[in-house]
N, C-alpha and C positions, 0 to 999 in steps of 0.2 A: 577380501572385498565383499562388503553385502552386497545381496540380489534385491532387487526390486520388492519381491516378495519377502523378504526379510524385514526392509526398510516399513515395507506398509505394516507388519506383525509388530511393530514395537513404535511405531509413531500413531496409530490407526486408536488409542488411547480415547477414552472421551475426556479431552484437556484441547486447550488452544494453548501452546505456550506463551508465555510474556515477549513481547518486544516488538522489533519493528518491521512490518509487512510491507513490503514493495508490490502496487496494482501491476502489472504484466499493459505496457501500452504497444498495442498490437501493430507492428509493422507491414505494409503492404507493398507490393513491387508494381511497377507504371501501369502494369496490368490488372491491375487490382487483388491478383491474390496473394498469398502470405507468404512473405519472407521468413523463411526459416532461420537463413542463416543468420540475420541481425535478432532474430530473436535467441538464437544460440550466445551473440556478442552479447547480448544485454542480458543473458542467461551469466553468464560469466563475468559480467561486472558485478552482479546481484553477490555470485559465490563468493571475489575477492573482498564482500564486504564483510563486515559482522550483522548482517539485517536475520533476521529470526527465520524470516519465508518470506515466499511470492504468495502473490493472492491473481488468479489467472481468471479471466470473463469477470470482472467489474465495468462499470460505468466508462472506468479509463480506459478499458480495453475494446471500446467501442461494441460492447459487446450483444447490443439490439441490432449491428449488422451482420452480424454472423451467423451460417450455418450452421447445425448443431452437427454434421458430418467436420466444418472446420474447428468449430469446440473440440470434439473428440480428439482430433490430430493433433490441437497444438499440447493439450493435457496430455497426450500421451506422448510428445516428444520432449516438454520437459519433464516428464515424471523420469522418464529413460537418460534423459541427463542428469537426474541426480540423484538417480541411482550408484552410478559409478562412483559418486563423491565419499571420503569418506567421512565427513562429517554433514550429510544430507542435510538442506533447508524443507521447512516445514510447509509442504503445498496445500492451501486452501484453491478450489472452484467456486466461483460464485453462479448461483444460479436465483430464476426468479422469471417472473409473467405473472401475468394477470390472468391464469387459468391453472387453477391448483393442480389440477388432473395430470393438466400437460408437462407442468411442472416434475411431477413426478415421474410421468414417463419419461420422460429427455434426461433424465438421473439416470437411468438402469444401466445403461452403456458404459457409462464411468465408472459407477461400480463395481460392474461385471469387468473393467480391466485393472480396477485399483488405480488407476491414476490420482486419485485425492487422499490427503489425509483427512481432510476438512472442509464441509460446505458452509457459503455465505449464504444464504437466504435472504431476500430483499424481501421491502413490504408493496401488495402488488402496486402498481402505476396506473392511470387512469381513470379504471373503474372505482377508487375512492370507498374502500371498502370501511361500513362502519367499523368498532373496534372488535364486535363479536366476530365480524368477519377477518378480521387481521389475525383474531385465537385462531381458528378453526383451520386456514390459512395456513400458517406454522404448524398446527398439533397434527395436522391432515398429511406435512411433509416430514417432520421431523420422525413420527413414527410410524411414516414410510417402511417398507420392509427392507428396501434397499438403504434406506439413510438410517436406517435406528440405532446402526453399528457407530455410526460415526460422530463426532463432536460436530457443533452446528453453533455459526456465531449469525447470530440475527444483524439484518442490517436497515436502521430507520436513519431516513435522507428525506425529509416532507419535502424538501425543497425539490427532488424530483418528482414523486410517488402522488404528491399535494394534498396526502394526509400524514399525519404525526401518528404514530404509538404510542400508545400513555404507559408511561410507565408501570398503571397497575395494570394492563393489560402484557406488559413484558411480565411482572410476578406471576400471574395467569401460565402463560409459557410455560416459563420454570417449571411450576408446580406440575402440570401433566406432561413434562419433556424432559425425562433427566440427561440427554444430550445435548439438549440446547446451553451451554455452559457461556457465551461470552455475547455481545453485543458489540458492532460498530454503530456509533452514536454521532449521527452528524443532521441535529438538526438545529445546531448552534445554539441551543440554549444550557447555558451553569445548571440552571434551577433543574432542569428536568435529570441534567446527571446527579445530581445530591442528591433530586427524589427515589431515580433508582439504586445507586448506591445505599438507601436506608430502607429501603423496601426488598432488595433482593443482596443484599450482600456478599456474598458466594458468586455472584454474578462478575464475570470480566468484565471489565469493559473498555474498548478501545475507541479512542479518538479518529473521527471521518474528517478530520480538518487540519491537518499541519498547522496551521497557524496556533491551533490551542492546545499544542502540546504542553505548557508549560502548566496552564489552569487544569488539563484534565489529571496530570501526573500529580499534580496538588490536591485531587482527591481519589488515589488511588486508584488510576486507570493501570493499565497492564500494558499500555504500549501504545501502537498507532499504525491503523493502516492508511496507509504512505503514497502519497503522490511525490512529496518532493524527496523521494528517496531514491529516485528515477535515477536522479544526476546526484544527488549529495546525499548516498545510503550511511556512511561511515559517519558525517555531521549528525544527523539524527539519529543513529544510534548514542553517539556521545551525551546529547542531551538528552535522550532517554535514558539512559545507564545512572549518568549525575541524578537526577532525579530520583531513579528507582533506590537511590543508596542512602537519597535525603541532603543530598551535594545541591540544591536548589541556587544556590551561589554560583555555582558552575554551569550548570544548565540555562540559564540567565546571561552569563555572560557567551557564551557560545553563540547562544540565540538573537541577542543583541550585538555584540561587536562583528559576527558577520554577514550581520542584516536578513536574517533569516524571516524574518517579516515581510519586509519588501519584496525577495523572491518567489514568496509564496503568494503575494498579490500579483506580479507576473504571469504566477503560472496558472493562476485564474483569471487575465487579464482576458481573456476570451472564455468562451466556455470550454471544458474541461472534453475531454486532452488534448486542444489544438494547441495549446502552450506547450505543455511538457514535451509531445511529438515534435515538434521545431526544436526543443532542446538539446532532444534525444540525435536528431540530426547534427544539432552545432557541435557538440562532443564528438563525434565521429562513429556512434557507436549503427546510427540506424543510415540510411543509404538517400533516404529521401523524408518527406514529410506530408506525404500522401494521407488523404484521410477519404471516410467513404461515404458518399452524401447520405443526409444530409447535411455533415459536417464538412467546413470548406476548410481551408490551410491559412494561417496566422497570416492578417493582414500585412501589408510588408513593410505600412511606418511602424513596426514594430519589433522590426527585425533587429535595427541596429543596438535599442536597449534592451531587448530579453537575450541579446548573443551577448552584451559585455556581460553583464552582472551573470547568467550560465557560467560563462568560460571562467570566471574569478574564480567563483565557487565550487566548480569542477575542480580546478586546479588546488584550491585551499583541499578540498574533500580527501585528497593524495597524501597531506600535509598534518589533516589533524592529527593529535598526540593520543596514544593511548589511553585508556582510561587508568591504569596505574603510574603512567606517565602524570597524569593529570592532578590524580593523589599522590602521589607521592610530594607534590610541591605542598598541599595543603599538610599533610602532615609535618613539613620541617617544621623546627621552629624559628626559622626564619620570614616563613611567610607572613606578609600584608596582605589584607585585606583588599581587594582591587588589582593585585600585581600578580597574578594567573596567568603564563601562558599555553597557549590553547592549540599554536601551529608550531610545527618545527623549523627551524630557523631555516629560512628559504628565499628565493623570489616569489615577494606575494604578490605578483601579477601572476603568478606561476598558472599555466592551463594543460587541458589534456589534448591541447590541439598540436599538432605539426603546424610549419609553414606555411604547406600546401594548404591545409584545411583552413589554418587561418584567413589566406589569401580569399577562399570560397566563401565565409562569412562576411568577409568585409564586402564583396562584391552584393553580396543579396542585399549589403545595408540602405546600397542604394536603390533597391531592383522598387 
């Protein structure tokens, strides 16, 4: 069994590897502070999947309410969980503010225990920093003394931050940051990923939007860090795998016949992550759906359509077929074109609820 320290010496690499990253949505007890053990449960659905890594303190993870002493603990209890594993997932911390400085100081604790293989870096918020300031920004943290060692995946979101990165300011990056090796890219524009893809090639880049999985993998993205991988981590792996092999037929049909669209408009049906955390509750894994102002808990006409369509999907997620399950039908030569199956012969109502839990969502349906 590797040590902790083993695991960090040989994943600790300047690489992000390819695939699909699960945001960590931070569970809270009636008292507001952190549940461990549903983070241990959702710790352990993450393992039973194929998902590449968790990515812990993102946007999902509510992570502008947290202490940086509750940072520390949660990074360090699942880093200690998956150490024991022996096929370890790949742990990103996301970190970020609107004060470079402080940015860097609030890093040294993490480093100093190795709980990260990998920092997210966000672009700051508020203060609207021109583009020189978004270089300066990155080049100030990434060649940090404590972060230099590490791989470092930039993350532009205008939609939170209310300004964009241009992509020739990501080349800028690159060029005096050879850690900085990948990007989550979610500021929903095609044209801006093509331009950094031709501008920086050698650059990852990951998809901030489940929904555009299918377009980003169409131009050579590496994966996707994942909100709806919460509840359906093993579905988007599948479609990211079809993808990544050039099975774009498969990945299409996955994404469409189990309306993998629509769910992902659910789980942005409020702002992000009062959806998924209600999710995370109707599957059974988290205890409640507490959040920390000023974020409230999913209205409750809302209840009854984000627990059916969850629980299908939950339940199908249990069902999908392997990915050489999945080739192997393409290569018969019996195969037609359109007659791909995708789930194991099963009830496909099939869900991850018991009775009891069931009984519990149908009540809120009405609440």
């Amino acid at each position: 069994m590797e040590t902790s320290k083993e695991i960090f010496t040989h994943k600790a690499l300047l690489d992000i590897p390819d695939g699909i990253y699960t945001v960590l949505v931070t569970p809270f007890k009636e008292n507001n502070t952190i549940d461990y053990d549903s983070i241990r449960k959702w710790f352990e659905y993450q393992v039973n999947s194929d998902v590449t890594g968790v990515v812990l303190m993102g946007t999902t993870s509510e992570s502008p309410t947290m202490k940086s002493i509750e940072v520390f603990s949660i990074s360090k209890y699942i880093y200690e969980l998956n150490s024991y594993l022996e096929s370890p997932k790949f742990i990103i911390i996301g970190i970020g503010g609107n004060d470079t400085q402080k940015v860097i100081d609030d890093v040294s604790s993490l480093v100093a225990g190795k709980y990260a293989h990998g920092f997210m870096v966000t672009v700051p918020s508020y203060n609207k920093p021109t583009q020189e300031g978004i270089y300066q920004h990155f080049n100030a943290i990434a060649n940090s003394h404590d972060i230099s060692k590490f791989p470092v995946i930039m993350y532009n979101v205008p939609g939170r931050t209310s300004v964009n990165m241009e992509p020739t300011t990501i080349k800028r990056i690159c060029e005096s940051c050879p850690n900085v090796v990948a990007i989550k890219e979610a500021s929903g524009s095609m044209d801006q990923v093509m331009k950094i893809r031709t501008l920086v090639p050698t650059l990852k880049v990951f998809a901030g939007d489940d929904k555009l999985i299918l377009d980003f993998m169409a131009h050579g993205a590496s994966g996707v860090i994942s909100v709806a991988s919460n509840i359906i981590p093993d579905i988007m792996v599948r479609i990211y795998q079809s993808c990544a092999k050039d099975l774009f037929v498969v990945g299409r049909t996955i994404f469409y016949e189990l309306r993998i669209g629509q769910f992902v408009d659910l789980l942005f049906c409020e702002s992000n992550p009062i959806p998924v955390k209600f999710m995370l509750w109707v599957i059974g894994l988290y205890k409640n759906y507490k959040m920390r102002l000023p974020m409230t808990e999913l209205s409750s006409t809302k209840h009854g359509e984000v627990s059916k369509l969850t629980l299908q999907l939950a339940g199908l997620n249990t069902l999908i077929m392997s990915m050489d399950e999945i080739t192997s039908q393409i290569m018969d030569s019996s195969y037609l074109y359109g007659s791909l199956d995708i789930i194991k012969h099963a009830d496909p109502h099939a869900s991850v609820q018991n009775s009891d839990e069931s009984d519990h969502v149908e009540r809120n349906d009405d609440a």
